[in-house]
Each structure stands twice: as structure tokens, then as C-alpha cells.
C-alpha positions as CSV (number, residue, x, y, z in Angstrom):
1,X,-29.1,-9.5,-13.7
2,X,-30.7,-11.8,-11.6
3,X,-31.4,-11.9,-8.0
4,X,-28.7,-12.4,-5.8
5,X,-28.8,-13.4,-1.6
6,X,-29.4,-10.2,-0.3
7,X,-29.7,-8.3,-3.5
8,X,-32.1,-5.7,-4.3
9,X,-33.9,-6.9,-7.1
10,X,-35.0,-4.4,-9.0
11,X,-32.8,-2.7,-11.4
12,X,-34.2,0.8,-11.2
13,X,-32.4,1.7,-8.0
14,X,-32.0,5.6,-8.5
15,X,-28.1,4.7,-6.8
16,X,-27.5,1.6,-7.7
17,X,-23.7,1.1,-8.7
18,X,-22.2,-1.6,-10.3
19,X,-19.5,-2.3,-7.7
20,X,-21.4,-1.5,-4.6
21,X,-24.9,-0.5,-5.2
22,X,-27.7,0.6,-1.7
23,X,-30.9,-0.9,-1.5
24,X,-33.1,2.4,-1.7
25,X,-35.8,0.6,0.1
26,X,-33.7,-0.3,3.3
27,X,-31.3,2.5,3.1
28,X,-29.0,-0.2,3.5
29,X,-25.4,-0.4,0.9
30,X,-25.5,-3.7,-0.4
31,X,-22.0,-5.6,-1.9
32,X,-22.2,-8.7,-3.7
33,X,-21.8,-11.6,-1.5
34,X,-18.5,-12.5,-3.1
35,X,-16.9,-10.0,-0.9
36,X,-16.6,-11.5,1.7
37,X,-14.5,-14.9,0.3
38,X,-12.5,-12.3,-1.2
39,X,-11.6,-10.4,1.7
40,X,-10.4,-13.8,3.8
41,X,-8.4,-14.6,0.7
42,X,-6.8,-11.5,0.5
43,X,-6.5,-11.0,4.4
44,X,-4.5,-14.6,4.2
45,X,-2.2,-13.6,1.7
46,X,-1.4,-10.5,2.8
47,X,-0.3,-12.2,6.2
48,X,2.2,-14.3,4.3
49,X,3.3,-11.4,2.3
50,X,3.8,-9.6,5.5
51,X,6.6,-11.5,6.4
52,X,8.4,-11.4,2.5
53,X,8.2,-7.6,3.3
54,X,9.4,-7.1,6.4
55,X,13.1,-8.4,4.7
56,X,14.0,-5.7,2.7
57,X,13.0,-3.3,5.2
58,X,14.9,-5.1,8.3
59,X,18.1,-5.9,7.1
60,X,18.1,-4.4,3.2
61,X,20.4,-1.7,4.1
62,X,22.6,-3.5,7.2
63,X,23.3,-6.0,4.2
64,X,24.5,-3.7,2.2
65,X,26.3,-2.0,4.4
66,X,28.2,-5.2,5.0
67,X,28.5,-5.9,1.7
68,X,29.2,-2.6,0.0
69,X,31.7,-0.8,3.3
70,X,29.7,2.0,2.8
71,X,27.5,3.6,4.9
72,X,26.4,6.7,2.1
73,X,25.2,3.8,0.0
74,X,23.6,1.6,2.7
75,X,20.3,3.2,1.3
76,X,20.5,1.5,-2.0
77,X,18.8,-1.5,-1.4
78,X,15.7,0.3,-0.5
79,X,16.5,2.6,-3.7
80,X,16.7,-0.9,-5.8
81,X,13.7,-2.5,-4.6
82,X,11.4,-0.1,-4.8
83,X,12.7,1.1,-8.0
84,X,11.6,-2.7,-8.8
85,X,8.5,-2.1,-7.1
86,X,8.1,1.0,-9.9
87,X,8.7,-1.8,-12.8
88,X,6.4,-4.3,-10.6
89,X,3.3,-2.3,-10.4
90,X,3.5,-1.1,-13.9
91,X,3.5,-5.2,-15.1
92,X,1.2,-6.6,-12.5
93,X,-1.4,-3.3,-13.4
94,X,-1.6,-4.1,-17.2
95,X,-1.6,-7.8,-16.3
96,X,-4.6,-6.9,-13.4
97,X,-6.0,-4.5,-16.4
98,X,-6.1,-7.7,-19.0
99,X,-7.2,-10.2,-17.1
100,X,-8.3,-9.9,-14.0
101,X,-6.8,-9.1,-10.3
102,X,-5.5,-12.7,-9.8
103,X,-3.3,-13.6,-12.4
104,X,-1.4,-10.1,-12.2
105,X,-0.9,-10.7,-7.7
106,X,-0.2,-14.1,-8.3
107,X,2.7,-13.4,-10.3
108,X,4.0,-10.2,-8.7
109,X,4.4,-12.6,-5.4
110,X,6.3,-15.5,-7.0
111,X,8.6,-12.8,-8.7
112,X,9.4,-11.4,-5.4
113,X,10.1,-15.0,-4.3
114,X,12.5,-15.7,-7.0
115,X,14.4,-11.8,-6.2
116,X,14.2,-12.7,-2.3
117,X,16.2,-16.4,-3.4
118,X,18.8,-14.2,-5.4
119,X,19.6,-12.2,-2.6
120,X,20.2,-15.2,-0.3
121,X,22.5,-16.6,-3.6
122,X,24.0,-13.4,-4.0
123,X,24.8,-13.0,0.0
124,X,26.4,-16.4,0.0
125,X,28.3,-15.4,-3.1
126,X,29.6,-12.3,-1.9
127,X,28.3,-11.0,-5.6
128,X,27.0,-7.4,-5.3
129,X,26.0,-7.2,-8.8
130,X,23.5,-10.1,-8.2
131,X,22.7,-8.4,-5.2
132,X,21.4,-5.7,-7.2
133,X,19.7,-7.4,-9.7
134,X,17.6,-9.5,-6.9
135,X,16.9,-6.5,-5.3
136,X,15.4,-5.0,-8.6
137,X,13.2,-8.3,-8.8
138,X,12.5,-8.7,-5.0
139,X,10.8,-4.9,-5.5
140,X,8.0,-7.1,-7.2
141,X,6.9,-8.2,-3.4
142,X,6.5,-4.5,-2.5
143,X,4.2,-3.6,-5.1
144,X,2.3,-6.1,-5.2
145,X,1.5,-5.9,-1.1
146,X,0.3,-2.7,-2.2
147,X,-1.9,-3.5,-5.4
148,X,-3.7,-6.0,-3.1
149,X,-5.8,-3.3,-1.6
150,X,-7.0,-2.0,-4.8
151,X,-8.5,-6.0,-4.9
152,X,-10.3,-5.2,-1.6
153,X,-12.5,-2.1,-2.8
154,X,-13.3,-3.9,-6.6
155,X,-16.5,-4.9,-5.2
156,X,-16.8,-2.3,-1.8
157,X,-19.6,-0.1,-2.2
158,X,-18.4,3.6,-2.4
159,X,-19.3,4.6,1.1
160,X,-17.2,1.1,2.4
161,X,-14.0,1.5,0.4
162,X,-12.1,2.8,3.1
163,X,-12.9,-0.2,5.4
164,X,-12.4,-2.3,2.8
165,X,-8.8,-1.4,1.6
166,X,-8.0,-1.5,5.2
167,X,-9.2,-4.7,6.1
168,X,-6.8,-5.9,3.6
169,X,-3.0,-3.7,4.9
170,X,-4.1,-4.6,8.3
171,X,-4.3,-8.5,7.3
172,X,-0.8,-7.6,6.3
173,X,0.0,-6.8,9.9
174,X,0.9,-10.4,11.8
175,X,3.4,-11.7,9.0
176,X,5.5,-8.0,8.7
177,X,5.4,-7.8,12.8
178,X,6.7,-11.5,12.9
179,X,9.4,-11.2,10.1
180,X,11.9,-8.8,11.8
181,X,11.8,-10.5,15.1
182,X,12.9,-13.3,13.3
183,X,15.9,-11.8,12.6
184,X,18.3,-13.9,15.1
185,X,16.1,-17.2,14.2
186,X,16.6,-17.0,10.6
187,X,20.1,-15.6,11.0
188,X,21.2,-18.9,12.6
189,X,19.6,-20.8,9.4
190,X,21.3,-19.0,6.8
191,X,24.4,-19.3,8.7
192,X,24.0,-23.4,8.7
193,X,23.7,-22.9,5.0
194,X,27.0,-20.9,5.0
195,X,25.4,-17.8,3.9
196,X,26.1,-14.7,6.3
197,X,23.2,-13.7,8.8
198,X,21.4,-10.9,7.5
199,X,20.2,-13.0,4.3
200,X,18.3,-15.1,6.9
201,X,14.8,-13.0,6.9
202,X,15.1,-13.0,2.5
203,X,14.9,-17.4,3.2
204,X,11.9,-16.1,5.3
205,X,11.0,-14.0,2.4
206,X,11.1,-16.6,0.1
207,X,8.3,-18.8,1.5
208,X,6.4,-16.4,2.8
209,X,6.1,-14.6,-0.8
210,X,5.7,-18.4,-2.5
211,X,3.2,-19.2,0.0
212,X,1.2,-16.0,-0.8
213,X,1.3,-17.1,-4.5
214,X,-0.4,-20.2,-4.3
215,X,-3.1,-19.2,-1.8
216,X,-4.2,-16.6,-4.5
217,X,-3.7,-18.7,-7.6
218,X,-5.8,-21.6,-6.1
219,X,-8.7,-19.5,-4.0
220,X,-9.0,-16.1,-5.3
221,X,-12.2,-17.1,-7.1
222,X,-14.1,-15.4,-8.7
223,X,-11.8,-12.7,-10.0
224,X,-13.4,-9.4,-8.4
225,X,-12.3,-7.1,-10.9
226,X,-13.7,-9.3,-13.9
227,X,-16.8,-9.9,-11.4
228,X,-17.2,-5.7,-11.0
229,X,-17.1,-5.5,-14.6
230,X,-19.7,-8.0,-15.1
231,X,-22.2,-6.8,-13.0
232,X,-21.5,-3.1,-13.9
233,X,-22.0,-4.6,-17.7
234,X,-25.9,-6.8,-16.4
235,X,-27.0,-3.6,-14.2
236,X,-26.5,-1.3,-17.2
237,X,-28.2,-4.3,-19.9
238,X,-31.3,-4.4,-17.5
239,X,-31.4,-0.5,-17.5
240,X,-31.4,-0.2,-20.8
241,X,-29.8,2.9,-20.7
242,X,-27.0,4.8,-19.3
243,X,-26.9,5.0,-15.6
244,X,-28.8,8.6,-13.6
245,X,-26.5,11.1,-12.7
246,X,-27.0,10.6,-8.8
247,X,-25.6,6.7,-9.3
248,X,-22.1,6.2,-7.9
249,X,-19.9,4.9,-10.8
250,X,-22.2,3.9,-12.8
251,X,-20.7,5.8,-16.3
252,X,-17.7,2.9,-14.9
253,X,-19.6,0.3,-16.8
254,X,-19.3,2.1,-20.2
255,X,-16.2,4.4,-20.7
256,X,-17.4,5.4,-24.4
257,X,-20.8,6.8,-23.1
258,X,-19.3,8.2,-20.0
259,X,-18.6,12.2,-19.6
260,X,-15.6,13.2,-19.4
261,X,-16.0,14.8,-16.5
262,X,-16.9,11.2,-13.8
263,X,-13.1,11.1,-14.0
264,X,-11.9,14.2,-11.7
265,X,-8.6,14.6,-12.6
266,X,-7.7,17.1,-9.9
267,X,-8.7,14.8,-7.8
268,X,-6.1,12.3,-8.8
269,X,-3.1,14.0,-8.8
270,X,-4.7,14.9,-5.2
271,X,-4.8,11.1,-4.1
272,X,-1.6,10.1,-5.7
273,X,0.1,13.0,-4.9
274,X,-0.7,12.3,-1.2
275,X,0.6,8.5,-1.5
276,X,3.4,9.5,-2.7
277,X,4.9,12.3,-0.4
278,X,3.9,9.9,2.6
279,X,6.0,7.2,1.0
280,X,8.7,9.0,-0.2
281,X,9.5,10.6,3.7
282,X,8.3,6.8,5.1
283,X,10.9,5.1,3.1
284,X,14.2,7.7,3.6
285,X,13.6,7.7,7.5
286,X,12.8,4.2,8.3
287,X,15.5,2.9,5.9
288,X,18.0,4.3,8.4
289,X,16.9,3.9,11.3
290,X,18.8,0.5,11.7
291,X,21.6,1.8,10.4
292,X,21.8,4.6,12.9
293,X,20.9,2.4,15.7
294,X,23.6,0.0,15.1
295,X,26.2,3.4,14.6
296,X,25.4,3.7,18.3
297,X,26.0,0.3,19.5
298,X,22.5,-1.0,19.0
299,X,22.2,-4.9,18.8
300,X,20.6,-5.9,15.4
301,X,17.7,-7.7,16.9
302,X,17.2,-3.9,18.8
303,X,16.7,-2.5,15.3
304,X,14.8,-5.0,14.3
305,X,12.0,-4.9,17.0
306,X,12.3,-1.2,16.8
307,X,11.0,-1.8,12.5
308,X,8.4,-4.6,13.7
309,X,7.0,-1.8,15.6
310,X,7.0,0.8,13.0
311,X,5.5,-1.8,10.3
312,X,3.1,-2.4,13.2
313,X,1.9,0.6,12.9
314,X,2.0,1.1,9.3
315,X,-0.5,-1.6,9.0
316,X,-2.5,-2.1,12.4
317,X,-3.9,0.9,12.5
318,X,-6.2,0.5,9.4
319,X,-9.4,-0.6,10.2
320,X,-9.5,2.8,12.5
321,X,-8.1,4.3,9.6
322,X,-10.5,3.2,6.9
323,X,-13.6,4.0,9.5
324,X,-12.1,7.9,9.6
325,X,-11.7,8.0,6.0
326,X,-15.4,6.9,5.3
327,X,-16.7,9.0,8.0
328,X,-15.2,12.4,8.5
329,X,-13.5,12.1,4.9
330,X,-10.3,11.2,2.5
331,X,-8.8,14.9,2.5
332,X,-9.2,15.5,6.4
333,X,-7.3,11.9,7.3
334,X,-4.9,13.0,4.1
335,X,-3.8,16.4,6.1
336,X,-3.6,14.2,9.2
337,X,-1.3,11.6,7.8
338,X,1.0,15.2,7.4
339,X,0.8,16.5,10.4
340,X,1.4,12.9,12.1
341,X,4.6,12.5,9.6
342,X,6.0,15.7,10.6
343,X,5.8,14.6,14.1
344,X,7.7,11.9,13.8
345,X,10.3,13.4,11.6
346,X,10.8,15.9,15.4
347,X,11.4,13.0,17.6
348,X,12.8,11.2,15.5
349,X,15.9,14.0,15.0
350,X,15.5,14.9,18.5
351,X,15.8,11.7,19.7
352,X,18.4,10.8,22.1
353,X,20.6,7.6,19.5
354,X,20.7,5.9,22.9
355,X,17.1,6.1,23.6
356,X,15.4,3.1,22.0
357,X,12.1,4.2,23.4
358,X,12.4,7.7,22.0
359,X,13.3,6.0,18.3
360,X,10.6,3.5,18.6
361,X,8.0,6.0,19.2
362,X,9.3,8.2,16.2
363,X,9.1,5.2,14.2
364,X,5.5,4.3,15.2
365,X,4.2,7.7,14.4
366,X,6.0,7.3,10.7
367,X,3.9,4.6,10.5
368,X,0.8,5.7,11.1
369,X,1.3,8.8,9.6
370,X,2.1,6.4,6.0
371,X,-1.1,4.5,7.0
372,X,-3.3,7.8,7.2
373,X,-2.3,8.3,3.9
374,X,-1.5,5.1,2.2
375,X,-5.7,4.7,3.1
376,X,-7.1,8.1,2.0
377,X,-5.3,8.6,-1.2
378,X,-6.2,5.0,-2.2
379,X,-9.5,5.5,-1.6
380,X,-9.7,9.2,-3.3
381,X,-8.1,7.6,-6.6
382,X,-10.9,4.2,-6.6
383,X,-13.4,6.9,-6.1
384,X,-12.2,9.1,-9.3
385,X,-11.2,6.4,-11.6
386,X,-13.5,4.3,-13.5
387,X,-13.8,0.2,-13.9
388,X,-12.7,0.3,-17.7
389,X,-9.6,1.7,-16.8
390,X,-9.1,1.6,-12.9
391,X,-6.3,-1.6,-12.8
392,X,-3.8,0.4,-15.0
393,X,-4.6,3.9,-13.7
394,X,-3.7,2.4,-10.4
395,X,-0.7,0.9,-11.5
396,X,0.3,3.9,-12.5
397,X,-0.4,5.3,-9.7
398,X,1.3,3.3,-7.2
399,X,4.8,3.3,-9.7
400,X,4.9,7.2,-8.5
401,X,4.3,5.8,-5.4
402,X,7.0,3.3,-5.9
403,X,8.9,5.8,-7.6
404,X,8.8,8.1,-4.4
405,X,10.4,5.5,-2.7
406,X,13.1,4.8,-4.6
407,X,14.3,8.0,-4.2
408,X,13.8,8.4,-0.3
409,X,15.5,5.1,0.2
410,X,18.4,6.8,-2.2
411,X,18.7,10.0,-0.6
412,X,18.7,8.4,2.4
413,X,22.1,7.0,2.9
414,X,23.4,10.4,1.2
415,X,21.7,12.9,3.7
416,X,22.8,10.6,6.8
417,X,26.4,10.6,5.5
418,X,26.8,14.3,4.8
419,X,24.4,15.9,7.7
420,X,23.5,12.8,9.9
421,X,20.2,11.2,10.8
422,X,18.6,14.1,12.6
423,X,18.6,16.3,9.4
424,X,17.3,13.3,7.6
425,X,14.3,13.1,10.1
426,X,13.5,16.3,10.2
427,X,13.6,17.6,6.5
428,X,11.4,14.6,5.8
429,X,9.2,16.0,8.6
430,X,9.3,19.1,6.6
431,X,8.6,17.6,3.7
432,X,5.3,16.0,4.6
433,X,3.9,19.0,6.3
434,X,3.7,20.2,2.6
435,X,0.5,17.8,2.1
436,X,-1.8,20.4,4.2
437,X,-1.4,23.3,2.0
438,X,-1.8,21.2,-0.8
439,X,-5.2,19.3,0.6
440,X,-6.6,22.5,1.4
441,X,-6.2,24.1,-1.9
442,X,-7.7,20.5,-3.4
443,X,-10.8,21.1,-0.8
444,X,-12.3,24.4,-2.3
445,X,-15.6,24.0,-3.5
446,X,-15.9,20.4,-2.1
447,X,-16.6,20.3,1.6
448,X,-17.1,16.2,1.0
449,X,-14.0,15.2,1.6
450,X,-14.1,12.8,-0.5
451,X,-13.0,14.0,-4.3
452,X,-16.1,13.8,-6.0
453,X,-19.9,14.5,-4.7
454,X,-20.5,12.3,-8.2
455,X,-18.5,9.5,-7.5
456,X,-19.4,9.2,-3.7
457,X,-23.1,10.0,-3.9
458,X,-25.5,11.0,-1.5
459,X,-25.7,7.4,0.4
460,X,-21.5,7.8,1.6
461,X,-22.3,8.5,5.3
462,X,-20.6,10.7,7.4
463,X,-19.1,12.9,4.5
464,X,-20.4,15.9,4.7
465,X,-18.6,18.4,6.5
């Protein structure tokens, strides 16, 4: 391969990887220049995105409500669009997996646009069975938000995958903080179009997820998953042989001549399995929380800044996030995100209905207990999986994920209707407690943290325990 800005130049790096090697020389961890363009694209889109997000989760269920006359089934919409977000992520990974990170984002956004425009159509025509189907195709939006920040650690060197996966939820941030306070703004538009009010943030939803499409169809250049695969595929021509043991991914480049073992299984069950209780209690408690609020006489702009919060915490708090994960370790922030989620799930049932305070704070702690492990488990499954195979093993991944959801946002509506909102909050509270037990079995025998003293190496800083 030759010589990059800022590249080591000689291939014999004892830990050189091919999607984030070090400089031995310097000490320093080196990542390919493209990086850095493909971080600001990312960061952009995911700000757009933000805001085609923060739809479903605002007003998904009061819609429904309205729509349906049924409170026990006001948690369907969340059920139906992440259930699509389950179909998305299996499509937009094989697409990623075939050619290449942009193509498969590009269309999961402008699928979500054309679900968030059925909802409007299906609002206005008072159809529920369009409703659904939308819903199923709006999902699209969800999954691909979250397949994004597997784009952000393609080419992050092993010890800045945290960092980088968070760089790209928190870019997420301003767009799904703005979207629900838009609520009464966009209301008042989909009223002039003579649809009724709560389909005003899916018009929102429909630009903001178009918007997102173009951005990465035009300027998501080079590809970085086809780019990590390239220079895995030059680092390992120049070698001339397979990659030293000590090298952090390097089998990546060549599945056939890699040992079975580079791929830790354990490991990611371990990082999905964390993923997917978070989202899973995430999705049943904040889905609702609006519905609750308004049971009590709660305006629906109340509810609404109430969810900007929470999604302000689900996403703001990532660069922290992705510096703990790096530094102390994925399995230590993992139990956190647990511990946090349990926390909430207290407050949250304990919680006064009148209290907005009180259910704002519940909801912020869900949030940042989904971001403590939305960011470790995605970076403990990047670490196990391998380049040849790590856009579809991901996809996979994040349909459990997806999955999970689905059946929180389900449950949801049944569990408030039979036993109220406070058993709701705290059985999912329960629920996410159960990650500790299950972190601290998956750390025996590896006091990294981090899933894999192969795949991390001896140049991840602050890992060792």
C-alpha cells in the first residue's frame, strides 16, 4: 500500500490493523484520513434523521390512540415500527454487506420517508390499515439511525471505536431534540392540509428522512466499509503473509485463512444480548409515557418536551459515553447502562403522574441508561466480528435489537392497561438489572473489558482492569 498523510509507512508494524492500525514508532493509533469526511457526513445526516425519529416516538402511540379508541393498543405503533425496523436492518445489512455502507443507509432513509408520507395519508384518511402498513415501512428510519454508527467505527482504530460510534448518535442529538418540540408547529401545518394534528411531526419526518438520503447518496465518499476492506486487502498483499497474532483484526482481511477462534462468539451474544435488553425496557417505558401524561391532564406539547428530553439523553451523552467505553471498558459501562435503567424504571413508577419533573427525570435516566448500552454492546460486537462478514452480522444483530423493541412497544400498552404505568416502569427496571449478572459471568477470565484481548490488542488504552 502506499504511503498515506500521516501513515506509517512501513508494512511490518507488529499491530498494524487494517481498519485502524498504531504507528509502533510514535505509539500513536493512526486511522486513515478518510475518517474524518466520513464522520461530518455521518454527523450531518444523523442530524436530519434525528428529527424523522423523534415522530414515531412523540406522537406514534397518541395517534393511535386517537385513531384506534384504545388505550391497550396505543403501544402498537411502536410494536409496528420497530417490527419494520427488524425487516429494515436485515435489508439495509445484506445491502451494506454487498456493496458498501452507502447504498444500503441511503435507501433505508428514503424508505422511512415514503412510510412517514403514508402515515400523514393514512391520518388524513382515517385508514388504520394504511396506518399500519406505513408504520411497518416508517420502521426503516429507525434502523437505519442505528446502522449509521456501525459506518462510524469501519475505519476507527480498535482502541477509538467507542468515540467513534458516539460521535455519530450524538450528531443524532439536535434534529431528535428539535422534532418533538415541534409538535404544536407542525400540528398547525397538517391541520391546514386537513389532516388531524398528531401526523404533523411524520410531514417533519418526511423531509427530514429525505434530506438525510441525499446528503449520504451525494457525499458519503469513499465508501468506508469497501475502503476498510481495501486496505485490510493492500496491508495483507505487502505482508505477504497472514497478519501476527498480536495485530488487531487483522485475520479480518482474509476470513478463509482466519482461526476460528478471532471471532469470540461468547462475546457476541454478550454485546447483542446487552443492546437488546436496554432497548427492549427503553422502548415499553418511553412509549407510554405520553400516554400516561395525557391520562392525567398533561398538554401534548408537556409530553412532548418531556420525550425531547429523554431522546436528549439517549443521544447527548455519547461522546462521555464512548470515552468510558474505550477507557475503563465495554462490560463495565454495559453493567452501568443496567443499573442506570433500573433507576429510572423506580422513579419512573414512583413518580407522582402530576409531577412533570419527577417523569422527566425518569425519562432522562432511560435514556442514558439505553446510551450506556446502545455504545458498549456496539462496540463489543465491531470488536468480535470480522470485515468479511461484519455488515450482515451486524444486521443481524441490530434486527434482535429491533426485535426487542417490537415487543416492548407491544407489551407496553397491554401492561399499562391491565396493571398501570408504574408496574410497567418498574418490571422494566427489573428487567434490565438482569444485564449485571449476565456481564459478570461474560467477564471471567477477561479482566479487559473489552471481549477479546485478540481483537483489542495491547495498544487499546485504558483497558486493563
Amino acid at each position: 500500500m502506499s504511503a498515506r498523510p500521516g501513515t506509517p509507512a512501513s508494512p511490518a508494524a507488529p499491530h498494524a490493523a487494517p481498519d485502524g492500525p498504531h504507528d509502533d514508532r510514535t505509539g500513536e493509533v493512526w486511522e486513515p484520513p478518510e475518517q474524518k469526511r466520513v464522520l461530518i457526513v455521518l454527523a450531518l445526516s444523523q442530524t436530519l434523521s434525528g428529527a424523522g425519529l423523534a415522530a414515531g416516538i412523540t406522537v406514534g402511540a397518541l395517534l393511535a390512540e386517537e385513531m384506534l379508541g384504545s388505550t391497550g393498543l396505543a403501544g402498537l405503533p411502536a410494536a409496528l415500527f420497530t417490527g419494520g425496523a427488524a425487516l429494515g436492518a436485515v435489508g439495509i445489512g445484506r445491502v451494506c454487506q454487498r456493496w458498501g455502507r452507502r447504498p444500503g443507509l441511503t435507501a433505508g432513509y428514503a424508505t422511512a420517508g415514503l412510510g412517514s408520507l403514508g402515515v400523514v395519508a393514512a391520518a388524513g384518511l382515517g385508514s388504520v390499515w394504511l396506518l399500519f402498513l406505513s408504520l411497518l415501512v416508517y420502521g426503516a428510519g429507525t434502523a437505519t439511525t442505528l446502522m449509521a454508527r456501525y459506518a462510524g467505527a469501519d475505519l476507527a482504530a480498535p482502541a477509538r471505536r467507542g468515540r467513534a460510534v458516539s460521535l455519530v448518535l450524538f450528531a443524532t442529538t439536535l434534529g431528535a431534540v428539535i422534532g418533538p418540540n415541534l409538535v404544536g408547529v407542525t400540528g398547525e401545518a397538517a391541520h391546514g392540509l386537513g389532516v388531524p394534528r398528531l401526523a404533523g411531526p411524520f410531514l417533519l419526518a418526511v423531509v427530514a428522512y429525505a434530506a438525510a438520503a441525499v446528503v449520504l447518496g451525494v457525499f458519503l465518499r469513499p465508501d468506508p466499509l469497501r475502503l476498510a476492506r481495501r486496505l485490510a486487502e493492500e496491508r495483507e498483499a505487502e505482508a505477504g503473509a497472514a497478519p501476527p497474532l498480536g495485530a488487531a483484526e487483522d485475520t479480518s482481511a482474509d476470513p478463509a485463512a482466519a482461526p476460528a477462534p478471532r471471532t469470540d462468539t461468547r462475546k457476541l451474544a454478550t454485546g447483542a444480548a446487552v443492546m437488546t435488553f436496554t432497548q427492549l425496557v427503553m422502548i415499553a417505558i418511553m412509549t407510554m409515557t405520553p400516554v400516561h401524561m395525557r391520562a392525567h391532564g398533561h398538554p401534548t406539547e408537556t409530553a412532548g418536551l418531556v420525550i425531547a428530553l429523554h431522546v436528549a439523553a439517549m443521544y447527548l451523552p455519547s461522546p462521555l459515553t464512548g470515552m468510558l467505553v474505550d477507557r475503563i471498558g465495554r462490560l463495565r459501562v454495559a453493567a452501568a447502562s443496567g443499573i442506570v435503567l433500573l433507576a429510572a424504571g423506580v422513579l419512573a413508577a414512583l413518580a407522582p403522574a402530576h409531577s412533570v419533573p419527577a417523569l422527566a427525570t425518569a425519562l432522562v435516566l432511560l435514556g442514558l441508561g439505553w446510551n450506556f448500552g446502545l455504545v458498549s454492546g456496539t462496540a463489543i460486537v465491531t470488536d468480535t466480528v470480522p470485515l468479511a462478514t461484519r455488515a450482515s452480522t451486524q444486521g443481524l444483530v441490530d434486527v434482535g435489537i429491533a426485535v426487542a423493541g417490537a415487543t416492548g412497544g407491544m407489551a407496553s400498552g397491554l401492561v399499562v392497561a391491565t396493571g398501570g404505568y408504574s408496574t410497567l416502569a418498574l418490571g422494566g427496571g427489573i428487567v434490565a438489572l438482569g444485564l449485571v449478572p449476565l456481564l459478570v459471568l461474560s467477564g471471567r477470565g477477561d479482566r479487559t473489558g473489552t471481549g477479546s484481548r485478540a481483537v483489542a490488542g495491547p495498544s487499546a488504552p485504558g483497558e486493563q482492569a
